[in-house]
N, C-alpha and C positions, 0 to 999 in steps of 0.2 A: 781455170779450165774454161775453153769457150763452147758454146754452144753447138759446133761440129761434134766437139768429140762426147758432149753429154748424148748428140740423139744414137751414137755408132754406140754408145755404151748400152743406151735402153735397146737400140735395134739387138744386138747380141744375146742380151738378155733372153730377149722373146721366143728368140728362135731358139735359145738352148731349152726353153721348155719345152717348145713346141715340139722338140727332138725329144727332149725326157718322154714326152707324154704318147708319142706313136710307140718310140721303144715298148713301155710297159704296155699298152692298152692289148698286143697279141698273148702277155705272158698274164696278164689280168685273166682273158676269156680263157685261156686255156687251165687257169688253175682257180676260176674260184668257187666252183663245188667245192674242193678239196678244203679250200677257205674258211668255207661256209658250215662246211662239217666240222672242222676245228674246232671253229669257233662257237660253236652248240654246245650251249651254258650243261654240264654236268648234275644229274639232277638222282635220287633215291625217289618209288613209288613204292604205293600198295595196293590191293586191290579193294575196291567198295565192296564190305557183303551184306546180305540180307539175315538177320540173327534178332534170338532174345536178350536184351538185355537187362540185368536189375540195376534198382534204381537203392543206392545207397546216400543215407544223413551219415555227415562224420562231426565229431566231435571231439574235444579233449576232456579226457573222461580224470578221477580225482580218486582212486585206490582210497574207502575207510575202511576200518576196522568194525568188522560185525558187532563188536561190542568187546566196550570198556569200562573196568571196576576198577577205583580204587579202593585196593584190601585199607581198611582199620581198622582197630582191636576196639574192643567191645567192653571192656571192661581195664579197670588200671593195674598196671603192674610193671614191673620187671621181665625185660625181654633177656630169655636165657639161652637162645639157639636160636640161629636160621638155618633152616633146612632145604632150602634151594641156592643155587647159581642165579645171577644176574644173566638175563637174554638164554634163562633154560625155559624150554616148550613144558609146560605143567598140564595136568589134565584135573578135571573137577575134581573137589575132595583130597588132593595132594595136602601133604604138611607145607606149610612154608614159614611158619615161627611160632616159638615157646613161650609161655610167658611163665614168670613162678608160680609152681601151683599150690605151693604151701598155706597162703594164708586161707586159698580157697578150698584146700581140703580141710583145713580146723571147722572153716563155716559149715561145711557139710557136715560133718560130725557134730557139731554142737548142734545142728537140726535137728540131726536124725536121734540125737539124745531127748532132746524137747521132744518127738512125736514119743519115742519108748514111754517118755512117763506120762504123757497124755493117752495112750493106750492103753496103760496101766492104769489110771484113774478114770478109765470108763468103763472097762470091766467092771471096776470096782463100785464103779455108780449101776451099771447093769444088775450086777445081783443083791445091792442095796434094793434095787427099783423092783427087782423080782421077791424080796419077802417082804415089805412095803405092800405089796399088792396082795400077797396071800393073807397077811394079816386084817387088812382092810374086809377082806371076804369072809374072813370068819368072825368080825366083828373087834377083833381086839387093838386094831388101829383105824384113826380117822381115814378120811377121804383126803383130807390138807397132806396129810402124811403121806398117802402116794404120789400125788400131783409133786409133791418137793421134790421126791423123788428121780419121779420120771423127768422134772425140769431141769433135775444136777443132771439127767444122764444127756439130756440134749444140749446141753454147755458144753460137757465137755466131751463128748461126738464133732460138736464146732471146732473147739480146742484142736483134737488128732488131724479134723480137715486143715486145717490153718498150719499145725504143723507140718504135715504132707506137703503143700505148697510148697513150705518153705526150705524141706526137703528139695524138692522139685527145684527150686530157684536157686539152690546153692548147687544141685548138681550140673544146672546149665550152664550158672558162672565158671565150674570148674571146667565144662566143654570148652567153653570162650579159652582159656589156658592155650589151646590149639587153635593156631588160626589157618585155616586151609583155603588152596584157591575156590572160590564160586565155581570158576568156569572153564575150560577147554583154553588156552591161550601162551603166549608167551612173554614171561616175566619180563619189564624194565629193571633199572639200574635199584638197588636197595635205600633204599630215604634215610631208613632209623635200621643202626645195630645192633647188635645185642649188648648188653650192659645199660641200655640205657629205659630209662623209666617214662612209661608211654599211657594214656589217658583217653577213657573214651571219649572224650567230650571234646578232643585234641582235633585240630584242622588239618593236619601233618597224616599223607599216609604214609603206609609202612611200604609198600607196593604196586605200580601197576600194570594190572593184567591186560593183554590187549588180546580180544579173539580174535585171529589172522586165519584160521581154517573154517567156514568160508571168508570170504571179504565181502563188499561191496562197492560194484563202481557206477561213483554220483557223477553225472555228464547232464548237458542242457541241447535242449534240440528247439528252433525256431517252432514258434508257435502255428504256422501255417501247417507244420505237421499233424497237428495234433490229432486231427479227425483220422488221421490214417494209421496213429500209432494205436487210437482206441480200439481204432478195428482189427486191426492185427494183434491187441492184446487179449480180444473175447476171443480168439482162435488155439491162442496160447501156442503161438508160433514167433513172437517177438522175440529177437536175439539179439547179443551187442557179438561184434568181433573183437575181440582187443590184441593191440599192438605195443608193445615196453620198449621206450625208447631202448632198448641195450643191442648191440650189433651181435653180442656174442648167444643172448638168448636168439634172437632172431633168427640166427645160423643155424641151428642146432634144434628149432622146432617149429611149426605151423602153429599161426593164430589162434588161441583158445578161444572160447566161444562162451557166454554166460546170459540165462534169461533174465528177460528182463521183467521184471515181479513188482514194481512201483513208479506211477508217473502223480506227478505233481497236481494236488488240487487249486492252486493259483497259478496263473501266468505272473512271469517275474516284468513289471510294468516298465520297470528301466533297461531292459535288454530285448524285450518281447519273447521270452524262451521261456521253458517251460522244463523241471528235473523231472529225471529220468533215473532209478537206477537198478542197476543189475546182480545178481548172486552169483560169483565163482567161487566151485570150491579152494582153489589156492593149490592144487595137490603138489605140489614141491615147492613152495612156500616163496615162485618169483614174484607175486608181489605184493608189495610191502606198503603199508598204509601211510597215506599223503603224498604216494607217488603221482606223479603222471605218465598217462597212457592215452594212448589215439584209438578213439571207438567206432565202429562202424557202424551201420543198424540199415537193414536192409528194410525197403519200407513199397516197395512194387516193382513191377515186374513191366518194361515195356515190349512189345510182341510184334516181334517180326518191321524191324526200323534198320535201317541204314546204317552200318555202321564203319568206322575211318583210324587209322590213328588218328590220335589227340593232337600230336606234331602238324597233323594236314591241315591243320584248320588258322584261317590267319584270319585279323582281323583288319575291315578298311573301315573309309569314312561313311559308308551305307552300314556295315555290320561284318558281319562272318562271311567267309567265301575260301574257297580251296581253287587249284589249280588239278587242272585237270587235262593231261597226255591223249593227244587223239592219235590215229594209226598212223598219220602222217608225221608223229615226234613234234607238233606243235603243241601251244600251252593255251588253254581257254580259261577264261577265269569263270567259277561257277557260283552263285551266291547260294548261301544255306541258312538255315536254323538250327541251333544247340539246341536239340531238344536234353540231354545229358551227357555227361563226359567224367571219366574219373583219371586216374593216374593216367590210362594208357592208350582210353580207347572213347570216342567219342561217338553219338549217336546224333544224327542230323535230318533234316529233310529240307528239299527245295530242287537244285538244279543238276542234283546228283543219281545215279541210277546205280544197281548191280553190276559190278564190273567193270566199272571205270577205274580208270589208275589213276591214283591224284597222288599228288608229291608231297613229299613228307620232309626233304632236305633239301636246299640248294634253293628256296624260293625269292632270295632274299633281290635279286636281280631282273626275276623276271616281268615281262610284258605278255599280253597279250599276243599269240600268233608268234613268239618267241620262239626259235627250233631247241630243244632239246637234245640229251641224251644222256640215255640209261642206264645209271652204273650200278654197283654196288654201294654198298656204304661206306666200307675201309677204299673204296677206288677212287670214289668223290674227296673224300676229306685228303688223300694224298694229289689228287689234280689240281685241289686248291696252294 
């Protein structure tokens, strides 16, 4: 190709643009408001209000058991009954196993045969002791002759104590026979059954009892707290809220609430935290000891602060800052401070005021001076 026809190919060229470019430039002015509204990024707001808000410590709190015994027998024998179910609720003083009480009822009897004749041989030293004495005063026995007397009758006064006791201790070991819960709780799995032959001195329990009605839940909170949680504790106003991970509990009931009745006298030096824990009563027995739970503890109060959704608040290379809708549907970016925030709602101050609309969705594109517009939230995520 020679050089004529390269410059008629470029000349052609230019003017087909130059023809593109008058064509559009009347349908450009005449349509690009409409453009411009298009193309106004689709955005979700809400309004800035002026409000109280509390200021909540969360933690993951650790369900124990108010207390726990292991039942063991007291004395040795032959286990001849169990009287409870595995995982049945006992109440203090319940039966919960037999042991044989035969060898312990001979014991008893043969005590109580030992004091009868020890009772009977101090009588018998008594009214020895009483003519012993009368005769001494009328002359016709010694003084040695009373004193023998009276020192059989305090031997064997010793004797009837001694065998009383032993009375007494045979009838306890035959108590032992019955071994009943201590406490308010519910049974674990059974260790030792019956037929088999168990010792006090044995490491082996037979059961254990756990109290689940109240619980206790142990949770740790940053030691920066701590000045705040003393104060709220002399008020006797400190609360936990608790949360069970279970979706079905959740549905079907509001957060129960438990005081909080013990904090920790060391700070824990490898976490910097500090325990904390609380008394529920348990009343329908959701929860279960060594579970986990999410705790709340409400710890002050901020008054009258700004507050935003939590969503509004984004973060740049200076800090925190929200976007913020002027009446013109343009976007300003405003910078803030967290002063708190939780699940849903945050609290700020700086470049924000009452009543500003700052965006919650849809920020992910924008600029400064950026035109907007305001939809719903199901309106935005289908325009996307």
């Amino acid at each position: 190709m020679n050089r004529l026809n390269q410059r008629w190919i470029y000349v052609s060229g230019a003017l087909l643009l130059v023809v593109l470019f008058l064509l559009r430039g009347p349908l450009g002015l005449s349509g690009g408001g409409k453009q411009a509204k298009d193309h106004a990024a689709p955005v979700t707001v809400a309004t800035a209000e002026i409000t109280d808000m509390p200021v909540y410590a969360q933690a993951i709190g650790t369900v124990m058991a108010n207390a726990t015994v292991q039942v063991r027998p007291r004395i040795d024998g032959e286990i001849v009954a169990v009287r409870f179910r595995e995982g049945q609720l006992v109440k203090a003083g319940d039966l919960l196993f037999e042991i044989d009480r035969a060898p312990y009822e001979a014991a008893l009897r043969a005590a109580q045969a030992n004091l009868q004749r020890d009772e009977a041989q101090l009588t018998n030293a008594s009214r020895d002791l009483g003519r012993a004495t009368e005769l001494t005063r009328k002359g016709y026995a010694s003084a040695q002759t009373r004193d023998t007397a009276s020192a059989s009758k305090q031997a064997l006064a010793a004797s009837v104590a001694a065998s009383q006791a032993a009375v007494d201790q045979a009838q306890l070991q035959l108590g032992y026979t019955e071994i009943r819960s201590p406490i308010d709780g519910k049974t674990g799995p059974i260790l030792v059954d019956a037929g088999n032959i168990v010792q006090a001195s044995s490491a082996t329990a037979l059961v254990t009892v756990t109290q689940i009605q109240p619980v206790k839940i142990s949770f740790s909170l940053p030691q920066q707290n701590l000045a705040q949680l003393q104060q709220e504790m002399k008020t006797e106003t400190l609360v936990a809220a608790l949360h069970l991970h279970d979706p079905i509990v959740a549905d079907t009931r509001s957060d129960p609430t438990a005081k909080i009745d013990f904090i920790g006298n060391t700070v824990n030096t490898a976490t910097g935290t500090i325990e904390l824990r609380a008394t529920y009563d348990n009343p329908d027995l959701a929860f279960v000891p060594g579970e986990f739970v999410d705790v709340n503890v409400r710890l002050a109060e901020l008054k009258n602060v700004i507050t935003v959704p939590r969503e509004a608040v984004n973060t740049g290379q200076k800090g925190f800052y929200v976007f913020v809708v002027d009446a013109d549907n343009k976007v300003a970016m405003r910078d803030v401070t967290t002063l708190y925030q939780n699940a849903t709602t945050a609290a700020v101050k700086g470049e924000v005021k009452e009543g500003d609309r700052v965006i919650t969705d849809g920020q992910l594109r924008l600029l400064p001076g950026a035109l907007v517009r305001i939809v719903e939230d199901n309106e935005r995520k289908n325009a996307e």
